[in-house]
ROSE-4610 file (N, C-alpha, C; in Angstrom, 1 decimal, always signed):
// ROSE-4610
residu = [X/X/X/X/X/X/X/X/X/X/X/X/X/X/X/X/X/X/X/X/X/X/X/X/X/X/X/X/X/X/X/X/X/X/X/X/X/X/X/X/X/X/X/X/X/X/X/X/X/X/X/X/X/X/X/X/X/X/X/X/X/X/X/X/X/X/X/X/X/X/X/X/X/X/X/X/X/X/X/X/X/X/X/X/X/X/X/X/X/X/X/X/X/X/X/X/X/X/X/X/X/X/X/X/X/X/X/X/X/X/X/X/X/X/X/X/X/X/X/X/X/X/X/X/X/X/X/X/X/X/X/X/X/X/X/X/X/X/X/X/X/X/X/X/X/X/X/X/X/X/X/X/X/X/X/X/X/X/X/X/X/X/X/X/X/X/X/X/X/X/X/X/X/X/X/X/X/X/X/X/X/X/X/X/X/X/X/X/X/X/X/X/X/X/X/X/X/X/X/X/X/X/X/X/X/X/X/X/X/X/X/X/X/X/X/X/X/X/X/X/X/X/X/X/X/X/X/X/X/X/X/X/X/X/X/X/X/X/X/X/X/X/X/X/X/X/X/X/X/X/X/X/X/X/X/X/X/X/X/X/X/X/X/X/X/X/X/X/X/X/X/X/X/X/X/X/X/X/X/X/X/X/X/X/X/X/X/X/X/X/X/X/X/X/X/X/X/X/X/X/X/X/X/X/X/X/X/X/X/X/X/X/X/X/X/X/X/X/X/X/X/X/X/X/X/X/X/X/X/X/X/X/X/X/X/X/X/X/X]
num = [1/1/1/2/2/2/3/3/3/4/4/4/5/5/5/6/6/6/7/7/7/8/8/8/9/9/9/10/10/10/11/11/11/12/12/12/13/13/13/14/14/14/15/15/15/16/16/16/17/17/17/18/18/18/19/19/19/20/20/20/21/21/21/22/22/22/23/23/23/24/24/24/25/25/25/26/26/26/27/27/27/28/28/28/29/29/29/30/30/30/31/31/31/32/32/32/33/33/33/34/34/34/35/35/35/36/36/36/37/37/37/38/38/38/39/39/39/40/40/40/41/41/41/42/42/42/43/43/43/44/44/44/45/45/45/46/46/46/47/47/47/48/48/48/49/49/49/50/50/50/51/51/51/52/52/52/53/53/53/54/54/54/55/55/55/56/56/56/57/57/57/58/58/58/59/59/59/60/60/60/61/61/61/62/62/62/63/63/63/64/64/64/65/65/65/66/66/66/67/67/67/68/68/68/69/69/69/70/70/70/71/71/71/72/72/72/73/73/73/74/74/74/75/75/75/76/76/76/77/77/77/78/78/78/79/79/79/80/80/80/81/81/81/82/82/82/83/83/83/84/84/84/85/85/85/86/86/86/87/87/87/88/88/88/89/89/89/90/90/90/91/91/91/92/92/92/93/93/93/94/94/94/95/95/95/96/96/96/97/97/97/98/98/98/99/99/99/100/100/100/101/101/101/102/102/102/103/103/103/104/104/104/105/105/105/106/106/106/107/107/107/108/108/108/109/109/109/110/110/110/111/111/111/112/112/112/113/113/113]
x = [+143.0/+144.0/+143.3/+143.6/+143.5/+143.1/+141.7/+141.7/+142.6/+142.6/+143.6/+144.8/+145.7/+147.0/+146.7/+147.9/+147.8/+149.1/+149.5/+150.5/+151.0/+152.7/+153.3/+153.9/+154.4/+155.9/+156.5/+157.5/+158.6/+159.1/+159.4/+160.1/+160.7/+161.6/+162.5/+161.8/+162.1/+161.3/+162.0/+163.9/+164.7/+165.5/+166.0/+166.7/+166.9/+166.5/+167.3/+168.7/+169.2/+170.0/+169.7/+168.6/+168.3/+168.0/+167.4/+167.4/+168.4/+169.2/+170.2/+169.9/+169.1/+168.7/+167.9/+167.6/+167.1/+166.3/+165.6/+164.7/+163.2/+162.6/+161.2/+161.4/+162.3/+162.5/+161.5/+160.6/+159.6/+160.0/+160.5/+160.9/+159.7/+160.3/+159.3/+158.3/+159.3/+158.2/+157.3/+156.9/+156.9/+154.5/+153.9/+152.4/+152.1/+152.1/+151.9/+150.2/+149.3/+147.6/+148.1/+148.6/+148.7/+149.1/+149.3/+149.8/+148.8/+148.9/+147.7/+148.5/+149.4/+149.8/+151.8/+152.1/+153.4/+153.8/+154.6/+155.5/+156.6/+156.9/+158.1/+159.1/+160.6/+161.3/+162.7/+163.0/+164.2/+165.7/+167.0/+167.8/+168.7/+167.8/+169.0/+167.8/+166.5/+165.7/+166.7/+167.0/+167.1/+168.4/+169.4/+171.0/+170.8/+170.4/+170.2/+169.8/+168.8/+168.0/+169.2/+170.1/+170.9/+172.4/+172.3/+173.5/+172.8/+171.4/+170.8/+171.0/+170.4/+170.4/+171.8/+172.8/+174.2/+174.6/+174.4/+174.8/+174.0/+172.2/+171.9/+171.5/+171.6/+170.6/+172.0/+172.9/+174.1/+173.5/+172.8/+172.8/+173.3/+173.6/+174.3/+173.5/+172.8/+172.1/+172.0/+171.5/+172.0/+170.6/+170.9/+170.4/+168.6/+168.7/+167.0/+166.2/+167.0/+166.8/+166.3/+167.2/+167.1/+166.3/+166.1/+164.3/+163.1/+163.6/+162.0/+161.9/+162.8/+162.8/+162.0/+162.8/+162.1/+160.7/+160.5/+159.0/+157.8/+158.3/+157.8/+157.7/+158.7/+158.6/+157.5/+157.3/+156.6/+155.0/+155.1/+153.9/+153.0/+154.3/+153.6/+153.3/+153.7/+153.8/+152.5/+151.4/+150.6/+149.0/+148.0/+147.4/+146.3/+146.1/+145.3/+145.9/+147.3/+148.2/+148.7/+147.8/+148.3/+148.1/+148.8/+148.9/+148.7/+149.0/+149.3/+150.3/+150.5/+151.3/+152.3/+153.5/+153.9/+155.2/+155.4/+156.5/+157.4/+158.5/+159.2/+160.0/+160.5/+161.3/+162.5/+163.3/+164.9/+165.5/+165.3/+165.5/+166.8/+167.9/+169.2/+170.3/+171.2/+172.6/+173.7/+174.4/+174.8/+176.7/+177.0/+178.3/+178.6/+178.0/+178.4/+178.4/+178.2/+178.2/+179.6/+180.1/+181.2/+182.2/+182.7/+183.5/+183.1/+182.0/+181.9/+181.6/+181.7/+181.7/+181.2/+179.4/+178.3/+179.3/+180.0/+180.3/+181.7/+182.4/+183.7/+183.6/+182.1/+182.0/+181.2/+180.7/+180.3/+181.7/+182.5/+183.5/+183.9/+183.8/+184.8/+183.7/+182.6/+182.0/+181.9/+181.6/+182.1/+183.1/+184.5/+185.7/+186.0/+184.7/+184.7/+183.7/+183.2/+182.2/+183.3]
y = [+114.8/+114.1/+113.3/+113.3/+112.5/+111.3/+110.1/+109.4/+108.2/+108.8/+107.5/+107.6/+108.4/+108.5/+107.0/+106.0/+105.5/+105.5/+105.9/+106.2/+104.9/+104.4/+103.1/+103.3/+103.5/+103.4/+101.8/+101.9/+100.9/+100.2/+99.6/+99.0/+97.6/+97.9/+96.7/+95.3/+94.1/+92.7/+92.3/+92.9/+91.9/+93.1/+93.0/+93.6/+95.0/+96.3/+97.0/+97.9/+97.2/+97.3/+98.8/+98.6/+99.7/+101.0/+101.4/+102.3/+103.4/+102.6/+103.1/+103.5/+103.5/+103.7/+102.3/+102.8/+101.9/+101.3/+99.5/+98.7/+99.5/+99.6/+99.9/+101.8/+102.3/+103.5/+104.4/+105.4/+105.9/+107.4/+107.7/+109.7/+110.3/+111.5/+112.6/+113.2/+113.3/+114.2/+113.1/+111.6/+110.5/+110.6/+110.7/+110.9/+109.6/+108.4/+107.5/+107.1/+108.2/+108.2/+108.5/+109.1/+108.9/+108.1/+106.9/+105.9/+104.6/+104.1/+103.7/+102.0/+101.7/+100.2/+100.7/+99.3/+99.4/+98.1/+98.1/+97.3/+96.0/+95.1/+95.3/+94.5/+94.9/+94.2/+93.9/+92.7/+92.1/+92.5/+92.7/+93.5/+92.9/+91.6/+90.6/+91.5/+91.5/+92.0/+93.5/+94.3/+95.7/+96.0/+95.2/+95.0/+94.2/+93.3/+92.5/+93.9/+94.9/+95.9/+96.9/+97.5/+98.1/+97.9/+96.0/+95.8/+95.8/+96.0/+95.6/+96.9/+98.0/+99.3/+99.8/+99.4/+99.9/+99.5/+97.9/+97.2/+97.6/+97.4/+97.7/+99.0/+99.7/+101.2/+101.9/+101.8/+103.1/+103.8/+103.0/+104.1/+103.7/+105.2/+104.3/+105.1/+103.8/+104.4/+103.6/+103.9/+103.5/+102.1/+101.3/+100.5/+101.1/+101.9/+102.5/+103.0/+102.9/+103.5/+101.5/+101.3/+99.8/+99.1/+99.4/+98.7/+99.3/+100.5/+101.4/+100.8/+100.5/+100.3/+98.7/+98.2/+96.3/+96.5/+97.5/+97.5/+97.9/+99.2/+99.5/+98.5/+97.7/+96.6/+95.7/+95.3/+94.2/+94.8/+95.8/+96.7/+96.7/+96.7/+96.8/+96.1/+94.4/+93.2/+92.8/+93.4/+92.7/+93.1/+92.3/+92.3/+94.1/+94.1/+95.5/+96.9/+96.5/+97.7/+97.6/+96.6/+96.7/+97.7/+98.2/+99.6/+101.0/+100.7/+102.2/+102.6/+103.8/+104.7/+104.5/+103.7/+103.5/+104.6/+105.6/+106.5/+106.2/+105.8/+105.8/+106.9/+107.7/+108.3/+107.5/+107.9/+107.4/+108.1/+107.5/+108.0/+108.4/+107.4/+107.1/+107.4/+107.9/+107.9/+106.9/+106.7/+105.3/+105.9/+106.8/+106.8/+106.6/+106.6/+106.2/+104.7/+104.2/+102.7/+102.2/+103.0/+102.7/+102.0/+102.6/+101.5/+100.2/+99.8/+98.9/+97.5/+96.2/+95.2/+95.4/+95.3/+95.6/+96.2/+97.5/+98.0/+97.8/+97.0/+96.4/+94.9/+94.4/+93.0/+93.9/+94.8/+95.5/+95.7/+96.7/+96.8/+95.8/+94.4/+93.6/+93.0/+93.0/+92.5/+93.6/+94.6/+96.2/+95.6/+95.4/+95.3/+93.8/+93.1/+91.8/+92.0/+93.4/+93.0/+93.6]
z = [+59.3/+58.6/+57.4/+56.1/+55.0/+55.9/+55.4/+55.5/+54.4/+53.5/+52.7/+52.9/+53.9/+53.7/+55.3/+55.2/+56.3/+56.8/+58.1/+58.7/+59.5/+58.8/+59.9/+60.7/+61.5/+62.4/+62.6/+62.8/+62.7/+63.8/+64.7/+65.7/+65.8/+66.5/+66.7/+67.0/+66.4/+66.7/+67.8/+67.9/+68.5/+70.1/+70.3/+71.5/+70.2/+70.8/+69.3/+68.9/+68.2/+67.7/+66.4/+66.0/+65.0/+65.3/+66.8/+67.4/+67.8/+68.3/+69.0/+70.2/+71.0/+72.3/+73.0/+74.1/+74.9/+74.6/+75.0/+74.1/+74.6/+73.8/+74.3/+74.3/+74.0/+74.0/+72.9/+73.4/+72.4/+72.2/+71.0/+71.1/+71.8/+72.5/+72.4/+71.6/+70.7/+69.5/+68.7/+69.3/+68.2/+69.1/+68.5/+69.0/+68.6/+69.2/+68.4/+68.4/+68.8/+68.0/+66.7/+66.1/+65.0/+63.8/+64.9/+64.0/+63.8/+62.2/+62.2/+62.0/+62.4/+62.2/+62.5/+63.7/+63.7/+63.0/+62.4/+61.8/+62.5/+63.2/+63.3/+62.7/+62.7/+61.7/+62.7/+62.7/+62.8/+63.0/+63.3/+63.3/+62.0/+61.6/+60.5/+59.4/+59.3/+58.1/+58.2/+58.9/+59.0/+58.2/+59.0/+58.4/+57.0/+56.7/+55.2/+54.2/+54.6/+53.5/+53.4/+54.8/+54.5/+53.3/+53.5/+52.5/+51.1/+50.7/+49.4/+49.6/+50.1/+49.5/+48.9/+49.8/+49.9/+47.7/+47.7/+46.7/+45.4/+45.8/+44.5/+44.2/+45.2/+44.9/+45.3/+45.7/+46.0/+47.0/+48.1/+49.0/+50.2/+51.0/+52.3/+53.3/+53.6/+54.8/+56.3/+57.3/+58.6/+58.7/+60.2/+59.9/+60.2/+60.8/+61.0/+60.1/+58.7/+57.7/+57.2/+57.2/+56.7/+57.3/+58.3/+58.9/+58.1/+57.7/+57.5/+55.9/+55.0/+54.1/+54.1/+54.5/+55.0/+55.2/+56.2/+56.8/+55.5/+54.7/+53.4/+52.3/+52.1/+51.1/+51.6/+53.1/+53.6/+53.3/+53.5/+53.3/+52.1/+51.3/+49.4/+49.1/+49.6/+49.6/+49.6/+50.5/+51.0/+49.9/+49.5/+48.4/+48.1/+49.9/+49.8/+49.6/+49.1/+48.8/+47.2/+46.6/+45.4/+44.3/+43.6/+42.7/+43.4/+45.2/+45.8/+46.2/+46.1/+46.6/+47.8/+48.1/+49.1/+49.9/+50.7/+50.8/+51.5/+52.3/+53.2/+53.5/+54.5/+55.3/+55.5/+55.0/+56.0/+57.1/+58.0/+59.3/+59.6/+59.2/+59.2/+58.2/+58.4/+57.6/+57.7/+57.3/+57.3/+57.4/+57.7/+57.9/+59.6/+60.3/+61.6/+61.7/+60.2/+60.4/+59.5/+58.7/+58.1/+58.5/+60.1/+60.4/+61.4/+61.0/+61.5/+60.9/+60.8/+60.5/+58.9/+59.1/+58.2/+56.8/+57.6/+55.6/+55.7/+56.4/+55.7/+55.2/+55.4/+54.6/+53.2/+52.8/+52.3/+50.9/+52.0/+50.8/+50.0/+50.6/+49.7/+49.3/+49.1/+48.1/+46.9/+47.2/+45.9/+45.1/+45.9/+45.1/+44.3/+44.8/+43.9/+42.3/+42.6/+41.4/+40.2]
């Protein structure tokens, strides 16, 4: 493996809500020797990045998507990652979230702008 590429993974800070599955729950296909730093982020940081993405970027994505996003920003954030390359993966789609709370306080802030 590339030594300069550095690999994050993501997990829940709080009971998870971002997952969707069980707390402490690890995929199958997930090798985590290959991971060189886990992250973790909040279910309010995860849900907050999903309403900024939704509002300022037009995207709708789920909230595991909006963790990975939080996690990447926190990442760039930090001084030994300055002027690098940062990627994220979105894990998530955000229509199974439609009808729920999250993007009906969503809609009516849309229809206020």
């Amino acid at each position: 493996m590339n030594k300069k590429i550095k690999v994050v993974g993501v997990k829940p800070a709080d009971r998870s809500v971002i997952s969707g599955e069980n707390p402490g729950y690890v995929p199958s296909i997930l090798d985590v020797k290959l991971l060189d730093e886990v992250i973790k982020v909040t279910n309010v940081e995860a849900v907050e990045m999903v309403r900024r993405l939704a509002l300022e970027e037009g995207l709708l994505v789920g909230i595991s998507s909006g963790a990975a996003a939080a996690a990447a920003i926190s990442l760039a954030k930090r001084s030994e990652n300055s002027g690098k390359l940062i990627v994220v993966a979105f894990p998530s789609f955000g229509e199974r979230c439609i009808p729920t709370v999250l993007f009906h306080s969503l809609l009516e802030e849309v229809q206020k702008l």
